[in-house]
C-alpha positions as CSV (number, residue, x, y, z in Angstrom):
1,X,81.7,52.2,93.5
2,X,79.7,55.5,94.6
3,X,82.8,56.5,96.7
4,X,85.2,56.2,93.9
5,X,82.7,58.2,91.7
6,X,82.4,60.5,94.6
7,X,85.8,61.8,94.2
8,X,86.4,61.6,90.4
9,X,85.8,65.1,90.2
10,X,88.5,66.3,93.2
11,X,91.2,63.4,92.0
12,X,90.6,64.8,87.9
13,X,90.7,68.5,89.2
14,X,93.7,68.1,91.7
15,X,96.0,66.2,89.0
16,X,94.7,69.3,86.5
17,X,95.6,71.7,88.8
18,X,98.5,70.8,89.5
19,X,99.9,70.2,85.8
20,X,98.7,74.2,85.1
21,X,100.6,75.0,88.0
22,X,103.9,73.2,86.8
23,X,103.4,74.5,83.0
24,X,103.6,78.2,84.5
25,X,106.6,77.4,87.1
26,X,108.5,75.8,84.0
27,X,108.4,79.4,82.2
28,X,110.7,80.5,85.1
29,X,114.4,80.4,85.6
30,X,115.6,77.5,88.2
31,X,115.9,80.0,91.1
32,X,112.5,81.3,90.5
33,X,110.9,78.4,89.9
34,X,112.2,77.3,93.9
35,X,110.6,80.4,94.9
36,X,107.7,80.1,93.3
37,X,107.1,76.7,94.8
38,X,108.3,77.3,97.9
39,X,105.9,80.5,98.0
40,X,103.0,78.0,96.8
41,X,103.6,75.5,100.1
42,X,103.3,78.6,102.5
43,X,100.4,79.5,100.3
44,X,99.0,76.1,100.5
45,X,99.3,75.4,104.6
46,X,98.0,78.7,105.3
47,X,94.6,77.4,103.3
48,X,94.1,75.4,106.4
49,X,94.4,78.7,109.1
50,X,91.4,80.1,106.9
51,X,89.3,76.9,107.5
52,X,90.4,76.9,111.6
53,X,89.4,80.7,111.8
54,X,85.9,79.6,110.3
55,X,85.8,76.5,113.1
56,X,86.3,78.9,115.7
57,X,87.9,76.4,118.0
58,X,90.8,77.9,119.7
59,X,92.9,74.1,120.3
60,X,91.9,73.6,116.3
61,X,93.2,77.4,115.4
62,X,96.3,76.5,117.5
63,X,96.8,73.4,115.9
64,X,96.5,74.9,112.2
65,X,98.9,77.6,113.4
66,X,101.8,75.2,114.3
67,X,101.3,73.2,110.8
68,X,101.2,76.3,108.9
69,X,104.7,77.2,110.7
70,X,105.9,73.7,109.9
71,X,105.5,73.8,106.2
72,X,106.8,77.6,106.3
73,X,110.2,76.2,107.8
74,X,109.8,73.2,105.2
75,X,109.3,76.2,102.4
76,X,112.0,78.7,103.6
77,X,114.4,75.2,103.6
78,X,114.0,74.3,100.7
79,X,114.8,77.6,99.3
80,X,118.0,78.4,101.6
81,X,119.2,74.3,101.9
82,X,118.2,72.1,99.8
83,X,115.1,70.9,97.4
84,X,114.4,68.0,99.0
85,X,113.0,69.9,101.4
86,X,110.1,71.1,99.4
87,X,109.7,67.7,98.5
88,X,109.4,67.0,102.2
89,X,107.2,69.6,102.4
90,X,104.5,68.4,99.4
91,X,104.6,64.9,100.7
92,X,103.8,65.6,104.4
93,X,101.4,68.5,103.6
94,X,99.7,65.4,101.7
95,X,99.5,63.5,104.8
96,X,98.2,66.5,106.4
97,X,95.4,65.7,104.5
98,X,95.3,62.9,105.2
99,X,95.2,63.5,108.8
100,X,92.4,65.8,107.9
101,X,90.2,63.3,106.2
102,X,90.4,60.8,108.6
103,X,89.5,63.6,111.5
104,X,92.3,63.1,113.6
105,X,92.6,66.8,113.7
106,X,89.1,67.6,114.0
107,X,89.2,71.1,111.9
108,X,85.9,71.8,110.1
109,X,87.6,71.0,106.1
110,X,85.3,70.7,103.2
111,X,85.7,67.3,101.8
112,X,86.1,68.4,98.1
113,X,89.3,70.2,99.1
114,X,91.0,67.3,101.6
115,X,91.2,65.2,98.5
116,X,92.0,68.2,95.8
117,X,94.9,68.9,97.5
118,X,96.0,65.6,98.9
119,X,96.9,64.9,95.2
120,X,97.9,68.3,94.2
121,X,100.7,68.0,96.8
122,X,102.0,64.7,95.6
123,X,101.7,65.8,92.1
124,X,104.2,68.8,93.2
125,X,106.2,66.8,94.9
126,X,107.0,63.9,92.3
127,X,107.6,66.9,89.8
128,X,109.9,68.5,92.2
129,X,111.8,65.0,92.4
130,X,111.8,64.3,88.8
131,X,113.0,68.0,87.8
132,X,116.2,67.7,90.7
């Protein structure tokens, strides 16, 4: 019960967050909207760089640096190829979370933001799916 209570707070704030975040995309045309997203998941895996460069471990910094890479192909895809991309992106940026929160990749993450985003990148992505 604690647990659940325990993240209230980042599951409330990462669902809120995310439905701002769609409420200003929708102001934009179709075109910008894809950039704008697509900007956002670059934005979003570089968050984890930042939090690498604070570790100081070199394999961890590495590690971030590929990821980031990953999503920016995922990003620069979905703009030039297809949507689903993005969608690819969001969802497996989520399980970079994940992966974060169960410290298989052992970068020094505040908790609070693991779980923000975990759900702030499914949010985008099932809005991203519905809008298509």
């Amino acid at each position: 019960m604690k647990t659940m209570n325990k993240y209230a707070r980042e599951l409330i704030l990462g669902i809120v967050l995310a439905l701002l975040s769609i409420f200003f995309i929708l102001m934009f045309p179709k075109q910008k909207m894809l950039e704008l997203l697509s900007i956002l998941l670059a934005v979003i895996a570089s968050i984890y760089v930042g939090f690498a460069l604070s570790d100081g471990r070199k394999r961890e910094i590495l590690i971030e640096i590929s990821g980031m890479f990953f999503f920016l192909v995922l990003a620069i895809f979905g703009l030039w190829v297809s949507p689903y991309f993005l969608i690819s992106g969001y969802l497996f940026h989520g399980v970079w979370d994940v992966i974060h929160n169960h410290k298989i990749i052992q970068t020094e993450v505040v908790e609070w933001y693991r779980i923000l985003c975990l759900v702030y990148d499914w949010v985008i992505a099932i809005f991203i799916f519905l809008w298509l």
